[in-house]
Every structure is written in C-alpha cells, then in structure tokens.
N, C-alpha and C positions, 0 to 999 in steps of 0.2 A: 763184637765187631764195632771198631770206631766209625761214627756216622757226623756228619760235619751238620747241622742242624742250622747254622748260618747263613746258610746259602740260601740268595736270594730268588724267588720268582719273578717274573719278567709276564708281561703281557707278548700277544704273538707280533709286537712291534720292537720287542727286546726292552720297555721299559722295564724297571722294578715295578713293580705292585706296591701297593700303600695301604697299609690298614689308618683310619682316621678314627680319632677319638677327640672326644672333647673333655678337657682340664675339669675339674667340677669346681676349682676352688678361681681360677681367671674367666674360666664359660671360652676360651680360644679355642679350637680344632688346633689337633699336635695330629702328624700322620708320622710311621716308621714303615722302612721297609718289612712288607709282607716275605715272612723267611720260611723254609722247611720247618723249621721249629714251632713256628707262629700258628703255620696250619697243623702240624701234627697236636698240640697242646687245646686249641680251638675245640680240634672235633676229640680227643678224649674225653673233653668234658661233657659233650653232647650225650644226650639221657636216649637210651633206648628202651622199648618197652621190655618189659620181665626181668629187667638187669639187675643182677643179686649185688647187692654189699657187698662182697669179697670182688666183685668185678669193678665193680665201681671204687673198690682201694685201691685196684691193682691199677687202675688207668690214671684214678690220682697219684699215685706212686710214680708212674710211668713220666706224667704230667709233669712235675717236678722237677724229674731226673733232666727230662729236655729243657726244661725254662733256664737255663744254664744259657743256653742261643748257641754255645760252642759245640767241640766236638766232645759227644759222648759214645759212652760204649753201652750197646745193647744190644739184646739175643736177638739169634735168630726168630725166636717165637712174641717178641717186644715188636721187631719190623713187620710180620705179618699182620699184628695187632694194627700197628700203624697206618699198614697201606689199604686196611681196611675200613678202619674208619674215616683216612681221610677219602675213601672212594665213596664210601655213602652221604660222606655230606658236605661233600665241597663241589665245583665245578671241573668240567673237564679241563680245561686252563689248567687248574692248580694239580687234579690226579696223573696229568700229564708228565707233567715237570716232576713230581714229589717221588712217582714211579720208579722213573730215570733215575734220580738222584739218591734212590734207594736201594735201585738194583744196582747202579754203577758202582757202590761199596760192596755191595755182597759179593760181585766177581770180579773184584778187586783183590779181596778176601778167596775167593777159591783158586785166583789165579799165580796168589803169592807161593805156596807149597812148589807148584811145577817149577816156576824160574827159580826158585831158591836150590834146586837140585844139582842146575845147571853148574 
C-alpha cells in the first residue's frame, strides 16, 4: 500500500509543526517541517526494552525505506508497526493526525476493489 509520508502535521491551530535542530558546523537553529515521515522514522528508532536485533533491523530497515519523505509502499503489517510506535511515543497531537493519515490510505486501499467493479 502506497503511503504519502510527506504530509505535514499541523498544530490544533492548522500551523505545520517544526522540528528545530541546530547546524553543528554554523551553531544556527535550521527548523523543517515536522511530516508523517519525520515521526514515523523518530519513534522506529526509539529503543524498547527486550528488543531483539532482528526487530531492531527490521525497523531500521523500515526507517530507511520511509526517509525517502515521499510516497512509499508498505505492508499492511509495516503500518501497524508504524501506528504503534508512533502511539507510544509521541503526543496525542502527532497520533492524532498520523492515525488519520494512516488509515485514510488503508481505506483508500479497500475501497479501490468495489468502485473498480462498477
């Protein structure tokens, strides 16, 4: 299933969201918008307790695959992954929106089969 990873989050005022970082080589704050991608790639890397090496490949793997920021294709069992971790460790703001934007492809995706019949 293609997933647009792009897409930005919004505070409940409709701004985008800004992740800030600072340059190490100027010492400036650079801020980009905060995307589906941004948080999905975020909390994959987040370490859980008793998390085996092969889980830990599979989400760097996973990681990766999203760092693209465009639209990617990934499983069914890749988005659960997804809406999992970003539910444990991000705020409700971001599982909010990430939710939406997750399920809104998935039955996108179930609802193509019916009208294509038509």
């Amino acid at each position: 299933m293609e997933i647009d990873f792009s897409q930005k989050l919004k505070n409940l005022k409709g701004d985008v969201l800004k992740e800030v970082s600072i340059d190490e080589e100027t010492k400036k704050e650079e801020s980009t918008d905060y995307t589906l991608g941004t948080a999905a790639v975020n909390t994959l890397f987040a370490n859980e307790k008793d998390m085996t090496g092969e889980q830990k490949v599979k989400r760097y793997n996973l990681a990766t695959k999203i760092f693209e920021m465009g639209k990617v294709d990934v499983t069914t069992d890749e988005i659960v992954l997804i809406k999992k971790v970003i539910g444990k460790f991000t705020t409700a703001l971001i599982v909010g929106q990430a939710y939406k934007m997750l399920e809104k492809e998935e039955e996108k995706k179930e609802k193509q089969p019916a009208e294509s019949k038509k």
